[in-house]
N, CA, C and O of each residue as an XYZ file, in Angstrom:
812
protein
N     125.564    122.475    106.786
C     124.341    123.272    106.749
C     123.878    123.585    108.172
O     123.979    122.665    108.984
N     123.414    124.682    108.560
C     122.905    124.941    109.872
C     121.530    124.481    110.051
O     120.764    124.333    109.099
N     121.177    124.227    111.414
C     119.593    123.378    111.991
C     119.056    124.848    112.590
O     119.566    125.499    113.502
N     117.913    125.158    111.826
C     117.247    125.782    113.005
C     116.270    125.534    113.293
O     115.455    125.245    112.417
N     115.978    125.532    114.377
C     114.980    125.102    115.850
C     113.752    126.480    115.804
O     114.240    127.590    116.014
N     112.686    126.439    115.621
C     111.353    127.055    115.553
C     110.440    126.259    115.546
O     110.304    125.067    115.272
N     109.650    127.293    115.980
C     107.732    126.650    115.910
C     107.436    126.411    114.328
O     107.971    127.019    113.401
N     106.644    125.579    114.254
C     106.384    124.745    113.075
C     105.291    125.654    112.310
O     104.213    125.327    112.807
N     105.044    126.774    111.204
C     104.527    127.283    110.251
C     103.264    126.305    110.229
O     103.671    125.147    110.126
N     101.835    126.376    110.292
C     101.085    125.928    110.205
C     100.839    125.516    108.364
O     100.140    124.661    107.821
N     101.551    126.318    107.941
C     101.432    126.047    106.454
C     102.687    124.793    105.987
O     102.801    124.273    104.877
N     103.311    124.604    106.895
C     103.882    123.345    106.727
C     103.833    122.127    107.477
O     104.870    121.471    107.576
N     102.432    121.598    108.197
C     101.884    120.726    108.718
C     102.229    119.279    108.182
O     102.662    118.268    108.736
N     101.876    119.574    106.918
C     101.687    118.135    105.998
C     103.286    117.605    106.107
O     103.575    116.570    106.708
N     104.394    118.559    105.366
C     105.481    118.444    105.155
C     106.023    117.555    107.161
O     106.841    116.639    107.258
N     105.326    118.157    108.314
C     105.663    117.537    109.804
C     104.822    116.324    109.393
O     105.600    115.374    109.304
N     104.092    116.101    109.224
C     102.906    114.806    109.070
C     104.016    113.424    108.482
O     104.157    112.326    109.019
N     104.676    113.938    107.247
C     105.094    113.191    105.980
C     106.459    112.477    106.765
O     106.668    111.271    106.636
N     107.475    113.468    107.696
C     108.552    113.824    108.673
C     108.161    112.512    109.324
O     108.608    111.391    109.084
N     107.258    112.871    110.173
C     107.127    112.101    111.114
C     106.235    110.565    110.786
O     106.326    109.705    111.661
N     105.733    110.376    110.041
C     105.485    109.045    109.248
C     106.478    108.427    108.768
O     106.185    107.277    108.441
N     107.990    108.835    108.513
C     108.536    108.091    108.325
C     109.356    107.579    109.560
O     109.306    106.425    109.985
N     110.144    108.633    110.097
C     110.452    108.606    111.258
C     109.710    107.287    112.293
O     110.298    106.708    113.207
N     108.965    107.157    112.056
C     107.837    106.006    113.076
C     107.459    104.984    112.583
O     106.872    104.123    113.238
N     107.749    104.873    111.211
C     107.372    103.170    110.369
C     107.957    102.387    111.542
O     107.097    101.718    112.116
N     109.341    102.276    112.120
C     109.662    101.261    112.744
C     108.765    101.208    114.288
O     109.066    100.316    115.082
N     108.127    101.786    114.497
C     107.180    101.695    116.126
C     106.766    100.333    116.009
O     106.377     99.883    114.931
N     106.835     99.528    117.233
C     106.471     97.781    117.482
C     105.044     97.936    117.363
O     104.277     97.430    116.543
N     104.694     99.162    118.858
C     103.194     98.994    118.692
C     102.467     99.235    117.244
O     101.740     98.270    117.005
N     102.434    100.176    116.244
C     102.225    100.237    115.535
C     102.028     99.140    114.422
O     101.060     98.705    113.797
N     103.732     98.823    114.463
C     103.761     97.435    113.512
C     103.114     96.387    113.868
O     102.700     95.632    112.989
N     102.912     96.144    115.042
C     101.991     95.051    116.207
C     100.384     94.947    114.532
O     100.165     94.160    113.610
N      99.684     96.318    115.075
C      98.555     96.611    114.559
C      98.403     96.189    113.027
O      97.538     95.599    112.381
N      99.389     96.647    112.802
C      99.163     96.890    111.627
C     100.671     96.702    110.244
O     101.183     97.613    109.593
N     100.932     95.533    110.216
C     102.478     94.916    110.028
C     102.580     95.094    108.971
O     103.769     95.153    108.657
N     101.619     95.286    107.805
C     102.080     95.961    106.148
C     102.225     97.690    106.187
O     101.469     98.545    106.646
N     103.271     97.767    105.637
C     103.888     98.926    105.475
C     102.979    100.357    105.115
O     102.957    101.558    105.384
N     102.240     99.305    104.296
C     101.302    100.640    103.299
C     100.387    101.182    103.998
O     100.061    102.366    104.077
N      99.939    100.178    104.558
C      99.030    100.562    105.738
C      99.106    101.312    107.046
O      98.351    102.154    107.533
N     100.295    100.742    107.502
C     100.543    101.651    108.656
C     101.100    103.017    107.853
O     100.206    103.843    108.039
N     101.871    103.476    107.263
C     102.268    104.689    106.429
C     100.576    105.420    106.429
O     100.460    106.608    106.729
N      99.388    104.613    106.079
C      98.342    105.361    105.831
C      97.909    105.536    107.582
O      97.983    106.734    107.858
N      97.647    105.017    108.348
C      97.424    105.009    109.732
C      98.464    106.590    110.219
O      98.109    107.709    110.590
N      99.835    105.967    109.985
C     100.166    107.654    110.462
C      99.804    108.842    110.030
O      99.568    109.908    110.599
N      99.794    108.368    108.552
C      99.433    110.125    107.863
C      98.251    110.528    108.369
O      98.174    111.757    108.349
N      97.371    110.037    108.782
C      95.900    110.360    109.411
C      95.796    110.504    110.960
O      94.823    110.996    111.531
N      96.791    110.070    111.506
C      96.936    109.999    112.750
C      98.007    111.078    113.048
O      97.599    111.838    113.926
N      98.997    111.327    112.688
C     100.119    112.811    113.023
C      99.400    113.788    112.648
O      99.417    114.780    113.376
N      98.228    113.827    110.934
C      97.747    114.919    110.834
C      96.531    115.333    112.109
O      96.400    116.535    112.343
N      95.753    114.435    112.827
C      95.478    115.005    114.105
C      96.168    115.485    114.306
O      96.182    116.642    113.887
N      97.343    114.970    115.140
C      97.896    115.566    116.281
C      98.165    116.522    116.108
O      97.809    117.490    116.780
N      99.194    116.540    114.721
C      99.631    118.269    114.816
C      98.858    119.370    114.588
O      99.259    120.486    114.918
N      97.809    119.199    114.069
C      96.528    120.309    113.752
C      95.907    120.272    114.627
O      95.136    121.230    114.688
N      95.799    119.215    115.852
C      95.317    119.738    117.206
C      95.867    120.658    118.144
O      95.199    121.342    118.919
N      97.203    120.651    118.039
C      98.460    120.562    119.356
C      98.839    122.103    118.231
O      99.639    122.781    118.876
N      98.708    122.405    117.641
C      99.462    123.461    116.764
C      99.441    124.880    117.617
O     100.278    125.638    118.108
N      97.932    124.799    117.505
C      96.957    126.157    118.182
C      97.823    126.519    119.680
O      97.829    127.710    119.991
N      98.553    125.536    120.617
C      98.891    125.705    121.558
C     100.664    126.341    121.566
O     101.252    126.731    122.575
N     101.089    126.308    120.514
C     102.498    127.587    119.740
C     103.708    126.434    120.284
O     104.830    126.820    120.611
N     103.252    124.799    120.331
C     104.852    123.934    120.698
C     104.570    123.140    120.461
O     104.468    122.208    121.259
N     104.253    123.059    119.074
C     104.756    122.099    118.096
C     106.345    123.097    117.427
O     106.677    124.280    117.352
N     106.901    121.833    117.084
C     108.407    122.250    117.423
C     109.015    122.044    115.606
O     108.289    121.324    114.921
N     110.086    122.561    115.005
C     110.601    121.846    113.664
C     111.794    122.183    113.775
O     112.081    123.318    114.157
N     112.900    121.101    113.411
C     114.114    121.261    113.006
C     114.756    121.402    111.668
O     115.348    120.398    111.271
N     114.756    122.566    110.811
C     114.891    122.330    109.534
C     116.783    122.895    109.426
O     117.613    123.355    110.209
N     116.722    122.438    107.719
C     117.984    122.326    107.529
C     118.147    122.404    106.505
O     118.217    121.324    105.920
N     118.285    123.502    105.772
C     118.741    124.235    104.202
C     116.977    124.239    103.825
O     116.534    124.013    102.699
N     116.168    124.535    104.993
C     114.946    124.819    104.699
C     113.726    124.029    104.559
O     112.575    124.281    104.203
N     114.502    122.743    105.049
C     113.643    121.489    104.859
C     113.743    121.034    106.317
O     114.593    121.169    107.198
N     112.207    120.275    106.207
C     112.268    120.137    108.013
C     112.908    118.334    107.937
O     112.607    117.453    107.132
N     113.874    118.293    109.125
C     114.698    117.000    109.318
C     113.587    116.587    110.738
O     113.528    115.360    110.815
N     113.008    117.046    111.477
C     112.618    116.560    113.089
C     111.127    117.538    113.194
O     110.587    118.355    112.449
N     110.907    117.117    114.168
C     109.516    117.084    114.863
C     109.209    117.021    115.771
O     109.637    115.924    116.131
N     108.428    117.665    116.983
C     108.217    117.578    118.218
C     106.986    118.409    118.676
O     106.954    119.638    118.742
N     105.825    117.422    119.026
C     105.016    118.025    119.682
C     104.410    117.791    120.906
O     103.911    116.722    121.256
N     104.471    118.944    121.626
C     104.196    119.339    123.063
C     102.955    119.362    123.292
O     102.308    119.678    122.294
N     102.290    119.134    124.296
C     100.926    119.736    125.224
C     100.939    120.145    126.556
O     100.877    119.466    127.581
N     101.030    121.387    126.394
C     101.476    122.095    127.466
C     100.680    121.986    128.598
O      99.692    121.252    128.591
N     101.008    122.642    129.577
C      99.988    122.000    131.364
C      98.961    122.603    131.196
O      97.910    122.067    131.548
N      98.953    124.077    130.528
C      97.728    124.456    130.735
C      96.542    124.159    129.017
O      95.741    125.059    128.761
N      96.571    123.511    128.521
C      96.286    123.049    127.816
C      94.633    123.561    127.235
O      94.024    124.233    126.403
N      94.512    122.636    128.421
C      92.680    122.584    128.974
C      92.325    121.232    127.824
O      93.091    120.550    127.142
N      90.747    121.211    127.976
C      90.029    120.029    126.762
C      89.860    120.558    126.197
O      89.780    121.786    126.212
N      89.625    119.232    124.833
C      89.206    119.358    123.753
C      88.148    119.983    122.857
O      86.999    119.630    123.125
N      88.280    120.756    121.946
C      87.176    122.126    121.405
C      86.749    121.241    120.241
O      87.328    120.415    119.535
N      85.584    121.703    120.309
C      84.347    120.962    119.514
C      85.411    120.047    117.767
O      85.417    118.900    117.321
N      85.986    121.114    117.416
C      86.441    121.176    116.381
C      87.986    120.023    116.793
O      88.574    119.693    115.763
N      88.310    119.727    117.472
C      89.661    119.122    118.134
C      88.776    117.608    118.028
O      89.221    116.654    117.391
N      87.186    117.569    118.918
C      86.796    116.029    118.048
C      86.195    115.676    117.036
O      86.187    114.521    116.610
N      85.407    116.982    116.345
C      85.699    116.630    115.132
C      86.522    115.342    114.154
O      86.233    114.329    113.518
N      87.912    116.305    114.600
C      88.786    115.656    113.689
C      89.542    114.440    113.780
O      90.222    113.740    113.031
N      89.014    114.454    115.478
C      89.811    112.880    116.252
C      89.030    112.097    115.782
O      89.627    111.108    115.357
N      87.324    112.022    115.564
C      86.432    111.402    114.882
C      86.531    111.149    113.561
O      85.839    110.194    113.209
N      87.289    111.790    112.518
C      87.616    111.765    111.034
C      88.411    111.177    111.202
O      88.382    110.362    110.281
N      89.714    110.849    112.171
C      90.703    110.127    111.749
C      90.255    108.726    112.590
O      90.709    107.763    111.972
N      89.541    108.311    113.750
C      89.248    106.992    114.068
C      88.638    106.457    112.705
O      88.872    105.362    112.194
N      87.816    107.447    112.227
C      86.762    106.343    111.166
C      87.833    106.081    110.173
O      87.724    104.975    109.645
N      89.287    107.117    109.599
C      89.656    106.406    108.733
C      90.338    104.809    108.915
O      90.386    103.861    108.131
N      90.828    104.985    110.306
C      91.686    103.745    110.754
C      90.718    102.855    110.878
O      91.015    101.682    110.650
N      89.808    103.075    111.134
C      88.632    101.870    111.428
C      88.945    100.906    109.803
O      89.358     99.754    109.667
N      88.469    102.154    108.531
C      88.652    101.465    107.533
C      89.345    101.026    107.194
O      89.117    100.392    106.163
N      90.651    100.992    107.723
C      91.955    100.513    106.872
C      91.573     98.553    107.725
O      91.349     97.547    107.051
N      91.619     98.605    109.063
C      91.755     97.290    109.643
C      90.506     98.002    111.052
O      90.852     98.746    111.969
N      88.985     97.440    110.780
C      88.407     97.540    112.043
C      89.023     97.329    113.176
O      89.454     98.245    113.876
N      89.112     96.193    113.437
C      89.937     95.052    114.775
C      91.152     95.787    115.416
O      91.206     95.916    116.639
N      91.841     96.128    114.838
C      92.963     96.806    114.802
C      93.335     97.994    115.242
O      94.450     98.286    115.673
N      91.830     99.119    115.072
C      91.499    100.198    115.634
C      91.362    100.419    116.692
O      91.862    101.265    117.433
N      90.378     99.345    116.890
C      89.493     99.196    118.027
C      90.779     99.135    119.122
O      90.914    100.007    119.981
N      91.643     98.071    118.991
C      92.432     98.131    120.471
C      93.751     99.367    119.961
O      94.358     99.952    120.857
N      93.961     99.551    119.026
C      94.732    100.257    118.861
C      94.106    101.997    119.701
O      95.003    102.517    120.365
N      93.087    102.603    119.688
C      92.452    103.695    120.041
C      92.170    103.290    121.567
O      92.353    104.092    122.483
N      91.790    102.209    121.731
C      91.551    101.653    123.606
C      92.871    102.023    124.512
O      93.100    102.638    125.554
N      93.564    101.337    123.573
C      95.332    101.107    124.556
C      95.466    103.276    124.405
O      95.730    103.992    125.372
N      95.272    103.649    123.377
C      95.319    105.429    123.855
C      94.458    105.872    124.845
O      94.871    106.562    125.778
N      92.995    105.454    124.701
C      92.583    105.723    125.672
C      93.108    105.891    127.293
O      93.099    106.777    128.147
N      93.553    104.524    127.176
C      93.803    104.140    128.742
C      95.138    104.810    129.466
O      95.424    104.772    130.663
N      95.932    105.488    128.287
C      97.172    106.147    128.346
C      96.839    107.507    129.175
O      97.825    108.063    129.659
N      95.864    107.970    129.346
C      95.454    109.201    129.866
C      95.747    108.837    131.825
O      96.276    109.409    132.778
N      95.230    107.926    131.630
C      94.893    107.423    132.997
C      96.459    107.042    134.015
O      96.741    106.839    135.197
N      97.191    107.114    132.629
C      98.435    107.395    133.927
C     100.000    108.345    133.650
O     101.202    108.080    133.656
N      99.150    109.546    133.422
C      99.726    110.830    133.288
C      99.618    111.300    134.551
O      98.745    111.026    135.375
N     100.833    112.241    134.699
C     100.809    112.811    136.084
C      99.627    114.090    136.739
O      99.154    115.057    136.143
N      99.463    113.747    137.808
C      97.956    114.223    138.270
C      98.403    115.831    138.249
O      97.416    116.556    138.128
N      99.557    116.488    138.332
C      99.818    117.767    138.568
C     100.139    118.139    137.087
O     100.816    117.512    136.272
N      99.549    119.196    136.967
C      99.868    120.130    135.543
C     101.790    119.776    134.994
O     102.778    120.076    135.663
N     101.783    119.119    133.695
C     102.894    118.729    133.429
C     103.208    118.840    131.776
O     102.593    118.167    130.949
N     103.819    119.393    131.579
C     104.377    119.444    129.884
C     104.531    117.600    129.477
O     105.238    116.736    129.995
N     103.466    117.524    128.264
C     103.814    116.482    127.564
C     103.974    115.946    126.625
O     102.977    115.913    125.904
N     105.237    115.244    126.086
C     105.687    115.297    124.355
C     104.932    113.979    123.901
O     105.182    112.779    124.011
N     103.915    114.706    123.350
C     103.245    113.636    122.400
C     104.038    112.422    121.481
O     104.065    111.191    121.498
N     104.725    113.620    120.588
C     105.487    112.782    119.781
C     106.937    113.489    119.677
O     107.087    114.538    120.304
N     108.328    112.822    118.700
C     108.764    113.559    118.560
C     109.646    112.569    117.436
O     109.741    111.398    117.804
N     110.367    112.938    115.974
C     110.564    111.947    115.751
C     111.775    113.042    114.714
O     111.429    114.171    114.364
N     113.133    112.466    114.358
C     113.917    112.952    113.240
C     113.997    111.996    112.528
O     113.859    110.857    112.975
N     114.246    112.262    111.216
C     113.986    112.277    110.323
C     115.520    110.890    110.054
O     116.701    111.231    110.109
N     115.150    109.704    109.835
C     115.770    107.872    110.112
C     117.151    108.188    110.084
O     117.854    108.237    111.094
N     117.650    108.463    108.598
C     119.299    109.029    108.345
C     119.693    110.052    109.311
O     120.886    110.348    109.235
N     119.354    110.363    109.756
C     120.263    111.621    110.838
C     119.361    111.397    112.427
O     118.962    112.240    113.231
N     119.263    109.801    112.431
C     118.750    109.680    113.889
C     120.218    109.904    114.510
O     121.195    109.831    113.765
N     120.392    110.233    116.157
C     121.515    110.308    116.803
C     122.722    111.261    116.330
O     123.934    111.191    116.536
N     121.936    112.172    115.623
C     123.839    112.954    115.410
C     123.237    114.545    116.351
O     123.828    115.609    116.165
N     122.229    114.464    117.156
C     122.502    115.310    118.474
C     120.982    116.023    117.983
O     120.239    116.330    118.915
N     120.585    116.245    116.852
C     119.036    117.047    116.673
C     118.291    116.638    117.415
O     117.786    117.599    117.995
N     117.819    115.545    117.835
C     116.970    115.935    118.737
C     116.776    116.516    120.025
O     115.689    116.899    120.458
N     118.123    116.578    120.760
C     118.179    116.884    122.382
C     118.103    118.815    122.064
O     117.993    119.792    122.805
N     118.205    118.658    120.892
C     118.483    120.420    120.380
C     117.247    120.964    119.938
O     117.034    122.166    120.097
N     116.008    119.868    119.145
C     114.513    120.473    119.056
C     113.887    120.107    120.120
O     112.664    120.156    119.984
N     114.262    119.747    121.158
C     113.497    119.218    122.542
C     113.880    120.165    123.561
O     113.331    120.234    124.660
N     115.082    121.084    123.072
C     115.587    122.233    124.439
C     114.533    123.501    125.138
O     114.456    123.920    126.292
N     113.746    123.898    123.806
C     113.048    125.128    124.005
C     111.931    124.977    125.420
O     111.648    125.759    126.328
N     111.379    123.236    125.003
C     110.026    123.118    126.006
C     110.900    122.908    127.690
O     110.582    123.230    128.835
N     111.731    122.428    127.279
C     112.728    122.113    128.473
C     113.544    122.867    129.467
O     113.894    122.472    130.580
N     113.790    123.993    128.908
C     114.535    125.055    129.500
C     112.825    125.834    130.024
O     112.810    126.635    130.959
N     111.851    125.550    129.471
C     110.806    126.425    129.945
C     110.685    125.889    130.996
O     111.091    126.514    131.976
N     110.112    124.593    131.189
C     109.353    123.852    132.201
C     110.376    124.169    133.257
O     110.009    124.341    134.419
N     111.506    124.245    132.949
C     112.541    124.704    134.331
C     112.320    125.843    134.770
O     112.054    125.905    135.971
N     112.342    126.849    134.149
C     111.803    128.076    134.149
C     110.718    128.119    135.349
O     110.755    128.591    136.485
N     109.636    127.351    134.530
C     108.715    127.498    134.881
C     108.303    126.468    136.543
O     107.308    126.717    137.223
N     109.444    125.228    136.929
C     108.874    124.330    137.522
C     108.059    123.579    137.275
O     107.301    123.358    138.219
N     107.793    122.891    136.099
C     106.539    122.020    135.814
C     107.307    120.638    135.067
O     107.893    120.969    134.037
N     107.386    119.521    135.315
C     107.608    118.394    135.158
C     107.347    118.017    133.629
O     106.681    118.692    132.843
N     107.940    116.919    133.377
C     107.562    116.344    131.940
C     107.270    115.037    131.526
O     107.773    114.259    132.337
N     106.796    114.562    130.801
C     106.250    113.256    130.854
C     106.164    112.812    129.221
O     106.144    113.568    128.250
N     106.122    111.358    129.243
C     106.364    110.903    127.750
C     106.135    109.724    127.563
O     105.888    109.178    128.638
N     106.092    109.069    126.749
C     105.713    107.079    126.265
C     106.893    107.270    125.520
O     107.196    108.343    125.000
N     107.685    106.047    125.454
C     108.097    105.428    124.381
C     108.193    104.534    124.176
O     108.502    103.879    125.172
N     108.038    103.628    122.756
C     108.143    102.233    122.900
C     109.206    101.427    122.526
O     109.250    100.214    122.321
N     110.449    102.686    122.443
C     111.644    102.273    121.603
C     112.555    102.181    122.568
O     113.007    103.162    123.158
N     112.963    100.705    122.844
C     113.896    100.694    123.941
C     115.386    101.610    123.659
O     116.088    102.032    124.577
N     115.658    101.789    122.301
C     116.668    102.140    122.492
C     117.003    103.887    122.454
O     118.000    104.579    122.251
N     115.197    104.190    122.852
C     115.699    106.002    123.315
C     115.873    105.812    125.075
O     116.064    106.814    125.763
N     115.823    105.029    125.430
C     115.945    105.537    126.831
C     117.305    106.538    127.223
O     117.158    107.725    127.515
N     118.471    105.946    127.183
C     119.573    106.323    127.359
C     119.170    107.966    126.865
O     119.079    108.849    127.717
N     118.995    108.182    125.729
C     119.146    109.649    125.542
C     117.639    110.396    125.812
O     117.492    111.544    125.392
N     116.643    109.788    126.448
C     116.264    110.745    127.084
C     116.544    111.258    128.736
O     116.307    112.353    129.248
N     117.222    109.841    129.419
C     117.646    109.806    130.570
C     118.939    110.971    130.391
O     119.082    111.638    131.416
N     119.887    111.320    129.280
C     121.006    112.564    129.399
C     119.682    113.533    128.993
O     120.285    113.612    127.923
N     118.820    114.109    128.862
C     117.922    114.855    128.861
C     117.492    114.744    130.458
O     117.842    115.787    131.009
N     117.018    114.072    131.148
C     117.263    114.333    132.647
C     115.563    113.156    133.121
O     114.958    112.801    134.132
N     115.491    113.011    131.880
C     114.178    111.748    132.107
C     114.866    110.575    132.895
O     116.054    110.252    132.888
N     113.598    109.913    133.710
C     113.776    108.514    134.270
C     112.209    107.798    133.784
O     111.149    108.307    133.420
N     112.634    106.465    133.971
C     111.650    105.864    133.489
C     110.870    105.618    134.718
O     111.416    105.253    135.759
N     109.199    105.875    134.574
C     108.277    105.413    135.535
C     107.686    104.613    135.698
O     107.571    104.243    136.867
N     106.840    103.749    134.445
C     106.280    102.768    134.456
C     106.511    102.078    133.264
O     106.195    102.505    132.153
N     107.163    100.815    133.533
C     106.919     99.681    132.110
C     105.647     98.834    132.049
O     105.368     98.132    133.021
N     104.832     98.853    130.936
C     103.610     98.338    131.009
C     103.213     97.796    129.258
O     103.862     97.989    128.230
N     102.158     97.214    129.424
C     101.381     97.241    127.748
C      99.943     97.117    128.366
O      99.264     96.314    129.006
N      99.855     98.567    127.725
C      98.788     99.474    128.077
C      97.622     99.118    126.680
O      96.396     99.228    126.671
N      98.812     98.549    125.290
C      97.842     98.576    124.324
C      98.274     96.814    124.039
O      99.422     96.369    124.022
N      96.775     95.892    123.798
C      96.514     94.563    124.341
C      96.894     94.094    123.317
O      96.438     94.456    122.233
N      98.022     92.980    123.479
C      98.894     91.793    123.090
C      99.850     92.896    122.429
O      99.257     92.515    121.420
N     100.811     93.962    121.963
C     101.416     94.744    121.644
C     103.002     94.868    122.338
O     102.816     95.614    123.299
N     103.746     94.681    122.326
C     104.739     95.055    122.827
C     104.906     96.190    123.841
O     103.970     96.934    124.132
N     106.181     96.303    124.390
C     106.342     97.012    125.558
C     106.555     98.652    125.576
O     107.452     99.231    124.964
N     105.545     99.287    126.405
C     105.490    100.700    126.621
C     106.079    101.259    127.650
O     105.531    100.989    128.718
N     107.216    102.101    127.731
C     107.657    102.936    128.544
C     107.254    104.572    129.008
O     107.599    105.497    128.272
N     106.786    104.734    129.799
C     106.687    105.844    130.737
C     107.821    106.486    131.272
O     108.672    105.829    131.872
N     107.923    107.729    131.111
C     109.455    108.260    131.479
C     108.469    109.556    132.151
O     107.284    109.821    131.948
N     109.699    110.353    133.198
C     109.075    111.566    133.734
C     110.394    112.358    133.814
O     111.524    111.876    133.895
N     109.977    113.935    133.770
C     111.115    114.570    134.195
C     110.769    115.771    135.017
O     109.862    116.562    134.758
N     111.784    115.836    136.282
C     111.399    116.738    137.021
C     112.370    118.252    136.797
O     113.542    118.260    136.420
N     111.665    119.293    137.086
C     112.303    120.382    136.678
C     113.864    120.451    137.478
O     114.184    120.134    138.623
N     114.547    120.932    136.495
C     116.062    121.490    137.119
C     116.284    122.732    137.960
O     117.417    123.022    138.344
C-alpha cells in the first residue's frame, strides 16, 4: 500500500488524537504520572487533543496515511509562531482541569515539569516538533524520517534550526541519521525519568 505524507484535514483531528495515544502509552514520563493504563489513555486523549487543535491553525501538523487511514503523526511549531490566542488558553485550561481530575498530584508536577520546558528552548527563532508518534506495529520500517521530511527540507531552505524532547532512549540513533544531536540530558519533570533535548542545525 502506498504512505502519503500531507497536512492533517482538520476534520480528522480526533482520528491524530486516537494515533497518537496509542503510539505514547509506552512514555516513562507519562507512565511515571500516571501508571494505570486507563488513565493515562484518558490524560492523552485530552492532552494531544490540545495540541493538535492548537498547532493545526499554523498548516504543520503533519499525517502519514495508508489505504486512507492515518499510521503517524507529527506536530510542528513553527519559529514564527507568536503566543497564545485567547481561545489557544481556553482550551489549555479545559484540558489542565481535566487532568487535574483524573489524579490532582499528578497534574500538578506533571504541567510544572512542561512549564519549565519552555525555559530551555533555543533563544533564536527555531522549528519545534512537539510531538510525533507512528502508529506501535509499524514503528521503524522508515515512516517516520518520511513524515518528518517536509518541516526539514524547509528549515534548510529556510536556515532555521530544530529542536525536540524525547524521553525514549531508543529514538536517539534515528533522530541523530535525521541530523539531530543531543543537547541536554535532564529531568525537568520531578522524580520522573530521563529527558532528552536534541537540536538540529540547518543543512
Amino acid at each position: 500500500m502506498e504512505l502519503v505524507i500531507g497536512r492533517l484535514p482538520p476534520t480528522r483531528v480526533k482520528e491524530a488524537v486516537a494515533l497518537l495515544t496509542r503510539a505514547f502509552m509506552p512514555d516513562p514520563i507519562f507512565s511515571y504520572y500516571f501508571p494505570e493504563a486507563n488513565r493515562r489513555a484518558e490524560v492523552f486523549r485530552a492532552f494531544f487533543n490540545d495540541v493538535v487543535r492548537t498547532h493545526i491553525r499554523f498548516g504543520h501538523v503533519y499525517a502519514a496515511m495508508m489505504d486512507e487511514k492515518i499510521v503517524a503523526a507529527a506536530v510542528w511549531r513553527p519559529p514564527d509562531a507568536g503566543q497564545s490566542t485567547a481561545r489557544d488558553l481556553r482550551r489549555q485550561t479545559l484540558t489542565e482541569n481535566r487532568v487535574r481530575a483524573i489524579d490532582p498530584k499528578a497534574a500538578v508536577a506533571l504541567f510544572e515539569g512542561f512549564a519549565g520546558l519552555e525555559s530551555g528552548h533555543p533563544a533564536e527563532p527555531h522549528w519545534y516538533l512537539f510531538f510525533t508518534g507512528v502508529e506501535p506495529e509499524m514503528q521503524g520500517s522508515g515512516i517516520g524520517s518520511r513524515l518528518l521530511a517536509p518541516v526539514l527540507e524547509n528549515a534548510d531552505r529556510s536556515r532555521a534550526p530544530c529542536y525536540l524532547e524525547t524521553p525514549f532512549p531508543r529514538t536517539h540513533d534515528f533522530y541523530r541519521r535525521l541530523g539531530f544531536v543531543i543537547a541536554v540530558e535532564g529531568h525537568p519533570f520531578a522524580g520522573a525519568p530521563t529527558l532528552w533535548a536534541m537540536t538540529r542545525a540547518p543543512k
